[in-house]
GUBA-240392 format. One record per residue (C-alpha): residue in one letter; chain; x, y, z. Coordinates in nm, 4 decimals. Layout:
BEGIN
{res:A; chain:A; u:X; v:Y; w:Z} .
...
This chain:
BEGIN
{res:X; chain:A; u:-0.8110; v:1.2878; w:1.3777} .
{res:X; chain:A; u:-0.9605; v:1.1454; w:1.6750} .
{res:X; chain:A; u:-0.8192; v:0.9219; w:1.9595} .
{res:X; chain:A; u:-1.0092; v:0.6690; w:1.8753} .
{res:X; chain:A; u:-0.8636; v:0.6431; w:1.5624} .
{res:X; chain:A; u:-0.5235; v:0.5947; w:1.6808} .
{res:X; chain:A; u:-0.5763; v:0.3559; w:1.8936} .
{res:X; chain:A; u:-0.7533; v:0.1379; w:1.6011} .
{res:X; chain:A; u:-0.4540; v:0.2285; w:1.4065} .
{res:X; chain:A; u:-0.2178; v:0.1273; w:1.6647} .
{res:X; chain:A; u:-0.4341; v:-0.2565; w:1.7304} .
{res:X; chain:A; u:-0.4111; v:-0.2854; w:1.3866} .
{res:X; chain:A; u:-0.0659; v:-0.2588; w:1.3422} .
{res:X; chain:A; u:0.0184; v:-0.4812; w:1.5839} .
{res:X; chain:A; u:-0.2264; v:-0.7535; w:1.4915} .
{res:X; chain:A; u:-0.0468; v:-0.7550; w:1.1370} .
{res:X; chain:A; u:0.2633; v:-0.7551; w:1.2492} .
{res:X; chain:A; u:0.2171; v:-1.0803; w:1.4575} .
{res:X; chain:A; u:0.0249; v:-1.2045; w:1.1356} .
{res:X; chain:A; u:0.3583; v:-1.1442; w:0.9110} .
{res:X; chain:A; u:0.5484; v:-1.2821; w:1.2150} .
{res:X; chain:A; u:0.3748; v:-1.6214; w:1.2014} .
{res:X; chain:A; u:0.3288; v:-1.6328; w:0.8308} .
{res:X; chain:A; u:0.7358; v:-1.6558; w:0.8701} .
{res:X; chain:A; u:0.7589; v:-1.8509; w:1.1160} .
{res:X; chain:A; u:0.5611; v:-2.1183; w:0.9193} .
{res:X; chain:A; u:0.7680; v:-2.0613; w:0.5680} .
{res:X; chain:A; u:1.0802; v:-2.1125; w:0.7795} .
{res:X; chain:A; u:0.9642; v:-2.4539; w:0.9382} .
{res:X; chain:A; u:0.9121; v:-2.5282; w:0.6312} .
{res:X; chain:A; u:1.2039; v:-2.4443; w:0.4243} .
{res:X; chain:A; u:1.4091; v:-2.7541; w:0.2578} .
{res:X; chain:A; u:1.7471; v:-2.5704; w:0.3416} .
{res:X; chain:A; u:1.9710; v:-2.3978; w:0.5789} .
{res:X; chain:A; u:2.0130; v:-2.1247; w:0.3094} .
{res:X; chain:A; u:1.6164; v:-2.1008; w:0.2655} .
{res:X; chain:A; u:1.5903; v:-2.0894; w:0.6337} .
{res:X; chain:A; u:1.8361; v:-1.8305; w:0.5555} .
{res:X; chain:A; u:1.6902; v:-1.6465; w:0.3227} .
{res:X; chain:A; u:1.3331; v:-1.6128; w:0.4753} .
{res:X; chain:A; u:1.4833; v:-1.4883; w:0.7801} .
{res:X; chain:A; u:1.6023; v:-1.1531; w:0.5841} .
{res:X; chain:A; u:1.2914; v:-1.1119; w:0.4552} .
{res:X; chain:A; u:1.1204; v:-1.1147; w:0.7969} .
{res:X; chain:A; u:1.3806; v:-0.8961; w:0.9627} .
{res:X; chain:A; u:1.2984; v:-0.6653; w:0.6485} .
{res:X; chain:A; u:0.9183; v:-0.7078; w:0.6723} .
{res:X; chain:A; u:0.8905; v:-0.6732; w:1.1255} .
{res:X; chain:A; u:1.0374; v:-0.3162; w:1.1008} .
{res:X; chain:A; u:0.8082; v:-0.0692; w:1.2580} .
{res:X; chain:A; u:0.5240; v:0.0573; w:0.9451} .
{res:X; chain:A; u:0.2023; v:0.2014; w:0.8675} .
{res:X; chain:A; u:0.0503; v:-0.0893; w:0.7506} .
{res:X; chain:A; u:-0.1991; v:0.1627; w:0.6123} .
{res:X; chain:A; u:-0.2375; v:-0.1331; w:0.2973} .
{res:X; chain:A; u:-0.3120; v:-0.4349; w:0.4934} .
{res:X; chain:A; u:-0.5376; v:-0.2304; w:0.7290} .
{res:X; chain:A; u:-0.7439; v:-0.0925; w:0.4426} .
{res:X; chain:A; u:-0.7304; v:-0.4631; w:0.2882} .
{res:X; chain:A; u:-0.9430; v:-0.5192; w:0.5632} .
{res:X; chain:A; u:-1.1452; v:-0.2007; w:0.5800} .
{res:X; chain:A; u:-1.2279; v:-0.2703; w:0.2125} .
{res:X; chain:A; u:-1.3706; v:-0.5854; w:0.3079} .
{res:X; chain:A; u:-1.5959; v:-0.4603; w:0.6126} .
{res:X; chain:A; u:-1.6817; v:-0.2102; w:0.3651} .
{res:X; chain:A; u:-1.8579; v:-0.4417; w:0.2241} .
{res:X; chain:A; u:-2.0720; v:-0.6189; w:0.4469} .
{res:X; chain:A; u:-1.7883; v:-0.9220; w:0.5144} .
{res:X; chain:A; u:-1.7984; v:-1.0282; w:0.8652} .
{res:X; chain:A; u:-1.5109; v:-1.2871; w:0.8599} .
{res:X; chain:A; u:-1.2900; v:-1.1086; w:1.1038} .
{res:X; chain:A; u:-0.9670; v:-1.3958; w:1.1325} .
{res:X; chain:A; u:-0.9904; v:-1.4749; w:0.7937} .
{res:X; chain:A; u:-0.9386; v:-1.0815; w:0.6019} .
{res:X; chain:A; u:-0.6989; v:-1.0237; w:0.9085} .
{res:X; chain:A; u:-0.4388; v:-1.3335; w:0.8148} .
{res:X; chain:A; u:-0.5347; v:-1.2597; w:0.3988} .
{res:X; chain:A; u:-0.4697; v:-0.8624; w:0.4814} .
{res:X; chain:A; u:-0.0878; v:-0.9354; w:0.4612} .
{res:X; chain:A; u:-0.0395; v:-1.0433; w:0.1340} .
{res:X; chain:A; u:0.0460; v:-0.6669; w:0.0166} .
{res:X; chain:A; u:0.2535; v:-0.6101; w:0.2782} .
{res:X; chain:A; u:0.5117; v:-0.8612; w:0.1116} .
{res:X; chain:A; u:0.3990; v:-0.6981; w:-0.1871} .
{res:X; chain:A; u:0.4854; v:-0.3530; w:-0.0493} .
{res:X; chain:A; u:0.8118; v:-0.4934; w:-0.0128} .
{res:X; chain:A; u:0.8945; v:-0.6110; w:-0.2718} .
{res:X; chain:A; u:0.8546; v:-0.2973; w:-0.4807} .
{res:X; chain:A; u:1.0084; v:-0.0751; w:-0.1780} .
{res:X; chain:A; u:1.3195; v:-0.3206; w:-0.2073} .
{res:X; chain:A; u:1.3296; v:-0.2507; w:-0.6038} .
{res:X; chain:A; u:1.2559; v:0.1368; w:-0.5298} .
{res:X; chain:A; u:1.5531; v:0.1920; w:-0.2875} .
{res:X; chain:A; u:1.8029; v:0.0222; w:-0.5453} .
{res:X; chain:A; u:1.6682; v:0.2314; w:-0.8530} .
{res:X; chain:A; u:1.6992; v:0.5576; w:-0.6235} .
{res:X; chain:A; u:2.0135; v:0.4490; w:-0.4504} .
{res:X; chain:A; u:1.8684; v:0.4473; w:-0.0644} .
{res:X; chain:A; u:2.0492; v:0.4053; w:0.2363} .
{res:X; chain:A; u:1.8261; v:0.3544; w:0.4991} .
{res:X; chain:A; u:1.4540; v:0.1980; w:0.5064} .
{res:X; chain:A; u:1.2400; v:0.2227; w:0.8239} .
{res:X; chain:A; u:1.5654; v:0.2896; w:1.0681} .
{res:X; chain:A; u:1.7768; v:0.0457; w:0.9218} .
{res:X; chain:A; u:1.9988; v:-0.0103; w:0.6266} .
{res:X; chain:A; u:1.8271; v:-0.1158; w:0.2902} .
{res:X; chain:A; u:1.7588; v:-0.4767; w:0.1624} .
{res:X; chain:A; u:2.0520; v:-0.4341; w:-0.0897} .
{res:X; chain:A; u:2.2855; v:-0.1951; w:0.1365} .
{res:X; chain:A; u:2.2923; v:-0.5292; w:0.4041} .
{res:X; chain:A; u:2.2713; v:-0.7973; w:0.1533} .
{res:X; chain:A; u:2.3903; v:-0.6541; w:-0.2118} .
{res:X; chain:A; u:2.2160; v:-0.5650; w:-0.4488} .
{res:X; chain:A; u:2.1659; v:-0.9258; w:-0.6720} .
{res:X; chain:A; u:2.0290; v:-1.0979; w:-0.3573} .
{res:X; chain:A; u:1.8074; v:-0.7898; w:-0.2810} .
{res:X; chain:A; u:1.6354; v:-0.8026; w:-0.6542} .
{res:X; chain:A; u:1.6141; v:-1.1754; w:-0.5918} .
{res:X; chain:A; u:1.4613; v:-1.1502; w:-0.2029} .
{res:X; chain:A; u:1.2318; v:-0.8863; w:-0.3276} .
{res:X; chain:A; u:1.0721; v:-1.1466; w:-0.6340} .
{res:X; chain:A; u:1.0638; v:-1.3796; w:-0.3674} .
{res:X; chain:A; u:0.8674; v:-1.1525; w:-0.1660} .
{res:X; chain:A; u:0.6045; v:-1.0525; w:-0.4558} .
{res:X; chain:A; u:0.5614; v:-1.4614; w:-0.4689} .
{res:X; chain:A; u:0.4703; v:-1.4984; w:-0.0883} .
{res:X; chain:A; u:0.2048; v:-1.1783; w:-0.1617} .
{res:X; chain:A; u:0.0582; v:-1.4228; w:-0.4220} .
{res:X; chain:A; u:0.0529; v:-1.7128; w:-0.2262} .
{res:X; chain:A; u:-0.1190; v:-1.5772; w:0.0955} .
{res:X; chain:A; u:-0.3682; v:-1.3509; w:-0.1385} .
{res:X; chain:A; u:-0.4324; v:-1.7164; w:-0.3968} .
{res:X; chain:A; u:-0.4661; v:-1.9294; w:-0.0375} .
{res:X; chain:A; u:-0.6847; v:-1.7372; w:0.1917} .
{res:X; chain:A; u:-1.0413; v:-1.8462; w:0.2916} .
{res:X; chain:A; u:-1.2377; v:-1.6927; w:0.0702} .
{res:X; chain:A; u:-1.4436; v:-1.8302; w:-0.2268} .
{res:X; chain:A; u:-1.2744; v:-1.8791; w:-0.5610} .
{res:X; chain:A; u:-1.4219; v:-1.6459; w:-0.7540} .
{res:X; chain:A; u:-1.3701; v:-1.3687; w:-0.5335} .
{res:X; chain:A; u:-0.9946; v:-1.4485; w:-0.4854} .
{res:X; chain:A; u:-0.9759; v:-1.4334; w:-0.8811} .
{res:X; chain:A; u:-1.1020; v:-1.1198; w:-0.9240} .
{res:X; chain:A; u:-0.9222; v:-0.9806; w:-0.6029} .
{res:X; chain:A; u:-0.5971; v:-1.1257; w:-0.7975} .
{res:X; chain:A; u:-0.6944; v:-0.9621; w:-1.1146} .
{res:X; chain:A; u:-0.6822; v:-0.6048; w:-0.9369} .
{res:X; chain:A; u:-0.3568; v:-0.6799; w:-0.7652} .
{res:X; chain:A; u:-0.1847; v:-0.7330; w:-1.1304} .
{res:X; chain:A; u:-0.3540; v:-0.4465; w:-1.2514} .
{res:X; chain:A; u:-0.2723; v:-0.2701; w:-0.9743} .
{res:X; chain:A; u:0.1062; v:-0.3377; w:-1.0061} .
{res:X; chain:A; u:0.0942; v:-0.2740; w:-1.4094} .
{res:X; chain:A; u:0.0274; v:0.0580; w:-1.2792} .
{res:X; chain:A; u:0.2488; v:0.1042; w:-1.0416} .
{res:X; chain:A; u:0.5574; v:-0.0122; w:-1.2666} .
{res:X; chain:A; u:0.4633; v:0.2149; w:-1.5606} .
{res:X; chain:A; u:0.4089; v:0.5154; w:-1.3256} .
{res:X; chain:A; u:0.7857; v:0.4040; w:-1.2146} .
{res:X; chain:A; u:0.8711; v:0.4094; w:-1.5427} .
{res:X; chain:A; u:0.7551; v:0.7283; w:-1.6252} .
{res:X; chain:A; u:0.9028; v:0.8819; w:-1.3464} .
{res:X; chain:A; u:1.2508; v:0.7653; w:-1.4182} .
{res:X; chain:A; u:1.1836; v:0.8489; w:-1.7937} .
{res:X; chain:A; u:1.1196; v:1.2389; w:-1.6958} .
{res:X; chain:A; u:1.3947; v:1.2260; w:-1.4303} .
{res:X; chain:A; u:1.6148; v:1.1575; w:-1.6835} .
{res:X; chain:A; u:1.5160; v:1.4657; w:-1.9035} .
{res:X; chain:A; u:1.4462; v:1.7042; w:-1.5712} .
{res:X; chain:A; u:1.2080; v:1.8174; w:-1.7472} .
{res:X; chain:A; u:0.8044; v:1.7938; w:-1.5522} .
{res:X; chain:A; u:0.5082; v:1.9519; w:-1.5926} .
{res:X; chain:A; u:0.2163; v:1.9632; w:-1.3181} .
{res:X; chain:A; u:0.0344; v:1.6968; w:-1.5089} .
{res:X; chain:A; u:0.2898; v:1.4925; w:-1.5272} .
{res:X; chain:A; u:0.3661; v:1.4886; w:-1.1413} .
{res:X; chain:A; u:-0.0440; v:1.3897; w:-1.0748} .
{res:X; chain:A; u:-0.0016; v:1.1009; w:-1.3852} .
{res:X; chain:A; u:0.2666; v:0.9510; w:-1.1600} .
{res:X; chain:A; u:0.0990; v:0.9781; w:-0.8287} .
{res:X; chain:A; u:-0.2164; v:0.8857; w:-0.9796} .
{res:X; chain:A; u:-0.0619; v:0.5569; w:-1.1694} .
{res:X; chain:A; u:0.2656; v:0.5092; w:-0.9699} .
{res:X; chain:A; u:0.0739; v:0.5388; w:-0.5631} .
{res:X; chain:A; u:-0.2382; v:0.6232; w:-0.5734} .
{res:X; chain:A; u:-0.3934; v:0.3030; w:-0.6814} .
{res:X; chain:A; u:-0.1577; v:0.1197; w:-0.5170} .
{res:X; chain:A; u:-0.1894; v:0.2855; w:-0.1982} .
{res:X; chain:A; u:-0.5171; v:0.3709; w:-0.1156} .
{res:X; chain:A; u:-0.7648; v:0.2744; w:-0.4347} .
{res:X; chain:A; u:-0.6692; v:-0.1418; w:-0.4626} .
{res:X; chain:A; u:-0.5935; v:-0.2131; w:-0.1099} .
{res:X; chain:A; u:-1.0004; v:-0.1234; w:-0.0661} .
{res:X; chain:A; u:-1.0953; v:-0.3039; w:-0.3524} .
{res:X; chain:A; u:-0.9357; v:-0.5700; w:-0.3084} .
{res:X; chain:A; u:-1.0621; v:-0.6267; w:0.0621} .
{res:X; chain:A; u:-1.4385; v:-0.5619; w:-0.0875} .
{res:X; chain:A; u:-1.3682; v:-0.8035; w:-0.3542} .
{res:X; chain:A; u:-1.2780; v:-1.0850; w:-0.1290} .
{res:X; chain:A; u:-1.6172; v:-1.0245; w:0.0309} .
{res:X; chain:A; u:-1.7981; v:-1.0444; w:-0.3048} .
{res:X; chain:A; u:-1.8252; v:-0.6809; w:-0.3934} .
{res:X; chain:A; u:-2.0059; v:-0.5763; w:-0.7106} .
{res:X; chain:A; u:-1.8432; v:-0.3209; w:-0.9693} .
{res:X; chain:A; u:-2.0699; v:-0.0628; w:-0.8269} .
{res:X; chain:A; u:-1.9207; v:-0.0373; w:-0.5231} .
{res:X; chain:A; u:-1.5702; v:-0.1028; w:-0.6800} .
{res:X; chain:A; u:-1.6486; v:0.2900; w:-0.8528} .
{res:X; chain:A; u:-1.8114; v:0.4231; w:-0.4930} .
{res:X; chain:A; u:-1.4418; v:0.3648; w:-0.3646} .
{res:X; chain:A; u:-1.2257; v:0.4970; w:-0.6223} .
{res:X; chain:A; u:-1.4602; v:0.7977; w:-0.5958} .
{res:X; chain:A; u:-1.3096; v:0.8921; w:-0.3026} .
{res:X; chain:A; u:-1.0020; v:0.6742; w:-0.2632} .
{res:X; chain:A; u:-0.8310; v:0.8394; w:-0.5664} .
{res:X; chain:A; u:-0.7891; v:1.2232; w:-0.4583} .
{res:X; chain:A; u:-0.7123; v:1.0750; w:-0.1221} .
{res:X; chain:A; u:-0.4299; v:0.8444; w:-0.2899} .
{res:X; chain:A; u:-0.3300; v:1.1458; w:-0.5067} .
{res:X; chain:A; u:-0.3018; v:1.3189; w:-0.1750} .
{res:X; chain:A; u:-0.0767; v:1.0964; w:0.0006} .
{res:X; chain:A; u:0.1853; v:1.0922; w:-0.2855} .
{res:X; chain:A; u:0.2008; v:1.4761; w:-0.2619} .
{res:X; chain:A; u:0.2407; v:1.5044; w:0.1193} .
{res:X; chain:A; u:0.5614; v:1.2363; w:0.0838} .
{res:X; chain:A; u:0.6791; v:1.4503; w:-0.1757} .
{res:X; chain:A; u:0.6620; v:1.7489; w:0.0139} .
{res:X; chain:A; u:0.8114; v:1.5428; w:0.3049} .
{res:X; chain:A; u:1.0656; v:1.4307; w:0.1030} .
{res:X; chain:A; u:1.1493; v:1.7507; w:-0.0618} .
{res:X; chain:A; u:1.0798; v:1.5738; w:-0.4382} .
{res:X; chain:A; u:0.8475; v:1.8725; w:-0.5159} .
{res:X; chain:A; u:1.0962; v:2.1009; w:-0.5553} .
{res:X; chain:A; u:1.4150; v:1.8999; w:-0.5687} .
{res:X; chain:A; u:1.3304; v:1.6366; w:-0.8183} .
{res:X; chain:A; u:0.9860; v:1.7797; w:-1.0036} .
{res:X; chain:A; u:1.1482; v:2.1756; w:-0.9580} .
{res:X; chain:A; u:0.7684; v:2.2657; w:-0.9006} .
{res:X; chain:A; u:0.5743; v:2.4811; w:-0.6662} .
{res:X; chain:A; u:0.6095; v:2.3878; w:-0.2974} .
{res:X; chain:A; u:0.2838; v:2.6277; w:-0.1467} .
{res:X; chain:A; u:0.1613; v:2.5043; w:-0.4630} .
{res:X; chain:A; u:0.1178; v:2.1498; w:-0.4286} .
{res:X; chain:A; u:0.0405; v:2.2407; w:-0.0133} .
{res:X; chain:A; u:-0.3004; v:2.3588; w:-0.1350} .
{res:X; chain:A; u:-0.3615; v:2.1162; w:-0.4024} .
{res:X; chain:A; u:-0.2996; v:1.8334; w:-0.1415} .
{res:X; chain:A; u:-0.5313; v:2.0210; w:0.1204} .
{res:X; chain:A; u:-0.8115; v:2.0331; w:-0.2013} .
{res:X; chain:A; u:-0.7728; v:1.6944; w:-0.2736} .
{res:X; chain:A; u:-0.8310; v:1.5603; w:0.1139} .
{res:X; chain:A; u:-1.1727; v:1.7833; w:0.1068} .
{res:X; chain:A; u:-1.2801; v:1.6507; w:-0.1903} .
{res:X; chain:A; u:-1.1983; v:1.3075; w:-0.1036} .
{res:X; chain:A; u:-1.3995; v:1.3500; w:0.2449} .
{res:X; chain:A; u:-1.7007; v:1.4819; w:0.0968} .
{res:X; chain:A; u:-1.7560; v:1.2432; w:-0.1543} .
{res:X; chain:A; u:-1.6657; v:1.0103; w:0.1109} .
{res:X; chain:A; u:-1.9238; v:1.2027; w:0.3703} .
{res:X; chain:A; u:-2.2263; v:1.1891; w:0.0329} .
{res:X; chain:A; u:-2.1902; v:0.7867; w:0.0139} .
{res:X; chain:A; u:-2.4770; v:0.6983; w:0.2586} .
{res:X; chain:A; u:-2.4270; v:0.3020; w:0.2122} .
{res:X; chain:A; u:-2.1291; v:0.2686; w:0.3615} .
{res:X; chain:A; u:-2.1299; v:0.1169; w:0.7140} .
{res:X; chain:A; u:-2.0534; v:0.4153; w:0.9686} .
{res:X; chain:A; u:-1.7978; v:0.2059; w:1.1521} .
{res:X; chain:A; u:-1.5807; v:0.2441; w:0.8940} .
{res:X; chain:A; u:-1.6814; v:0.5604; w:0.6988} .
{res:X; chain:A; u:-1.5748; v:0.6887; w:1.0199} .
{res:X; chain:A; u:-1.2188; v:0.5379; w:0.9641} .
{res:X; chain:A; u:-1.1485; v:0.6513; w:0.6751} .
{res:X; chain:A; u:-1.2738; v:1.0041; w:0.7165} .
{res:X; chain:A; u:-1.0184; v:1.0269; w:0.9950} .
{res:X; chain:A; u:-0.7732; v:0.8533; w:0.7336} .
{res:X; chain:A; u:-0.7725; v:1.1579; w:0.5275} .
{res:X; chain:A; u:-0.6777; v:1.3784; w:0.8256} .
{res:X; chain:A; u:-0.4333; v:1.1387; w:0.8572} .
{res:X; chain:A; u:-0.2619; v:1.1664; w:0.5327} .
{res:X; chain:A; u:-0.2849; v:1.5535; w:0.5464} .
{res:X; chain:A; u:-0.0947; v:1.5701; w:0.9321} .
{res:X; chain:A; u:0.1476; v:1.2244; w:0.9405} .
């Protein structure tokens, strides 16, 4: 993972974060209310904690991926899944009872936990407004929509499955990769790319190029926060050293059929090969 890399991660998350700063600043002018005003403010207290932003930024990698050039425009569009991200991270820490969410108490822990499944609908609606609203054709904001919703069809059942099998303690191996392949990977990695191609007018062809290699890399991300997390052995009562080497096979294979796609601008094949060291030391 080179220096250069972290430095384009670091400008990146910065320039989103004053993005989703404005973006609130403008909803709260806005608002009809006191308790709107209200409201909004949790939600960008909530959103302005210190994150990745690994989405938005590959939002707009996705996008340069694909020959777009519109710079301002993918930046200020990039944040619609980060209000996305929270809403389902709001839902997630009430299923699994959280505490604490990026150094601070959770949405429901400060505000209970009716407000907090409220706030977090309200968030998914702001995702769909920026995404629906940004300066992009029609017909690519359609289809960029359509993957979103699929996206998050995913993402729910792989919850869903999750708390089905928790329930039963009972998982196998292919189990575990169902629900990091349904539950993050998309979400994670695969969508966030496709979408930002889409809203540059990507063809399915592409679309496939970037699951090719987005997938094990997504797959790969899901198993190094369960190893963080201790969920491997804990929650799924599988193999730790295991899962180590299946998340070290799944980065290689990731990079080389990232490395074998020669249309890809070098800019950001570059990127994303150091993204995959990424996932594999964060």
């Amino acid at each position: 993972m080179s220096q250069q890399f972290t430095q384009i991660l670091l400008k990146y998350q910065k320039a989103i974060g004053q993005e989703v700063a404005k973006f609130f600043n403008q909803k709260i002018n806005q608002a009809g209310s006191i308790f709107e005003k209200k409201t909004l403010n949790w939600l960008k207290e909530y959103s302005l904690r210190p994150a990745k932003r690994i989405r938005a930024i590959l939002v707009n990698q996705g996008y340069f991926l694909a020959g777009g050039r519109a710079r301002q425009a993918i930046l200020s569009a990039s944040i619609f899944i980060e209000l996305i991200h929270n809403y389902l991270l709001i839902h997630d820490d009430i299923l699994d009872e959280d505490e604490i969410r990026r150094g601070k108490k959770t949405f429901h822990k400060l505000h209970g936990q009716n407000m907090a499944i409220c706030a977090a609908d309200m968030a998914s609606a702001l995702g769909y407004e920026i995404l629906s609203s940004c300066r992009f054709p029609v017909g690519h904001k359609l289809k960029a929509l359509e993957k979103l919703n699929q996206t998050l069809y995913f993402t729910c059942y792989g919850q869903m499955l999750e708390l089905s099998l928790r329930e039963k303690e009972r998982f196998t191996e292919s189990d575990v990769l169902q629900i990091n392949t349904k539950k993050t990977a998309f979400y994670t990695l695969v969508a966030p790319l496709q979408i930002g191609a889409l809203l540059a007018g990507a063809k399915e062809n592409l679309l496939k190029k970037i699951e090719k290699f987005a997938l094990p890399l997504g797959i790969a991300f899901q198993i190094r926060d369960d190893l963080d997390d201790g969920d491997i052995e804990q929650v799924f009562h599988l193999d730790k050293e295991k899962y180590q080497k299946m998340m070290v096979q799944l980065i290689v294979r990731a990079k080389r059929n990232l490395d074998l796609e020669k249309t890809f601008p070098q800019k950001e094949k570059d990127f994303l090969l150091n993204l995959a060291d990424y996932c594999k030391r964060r």
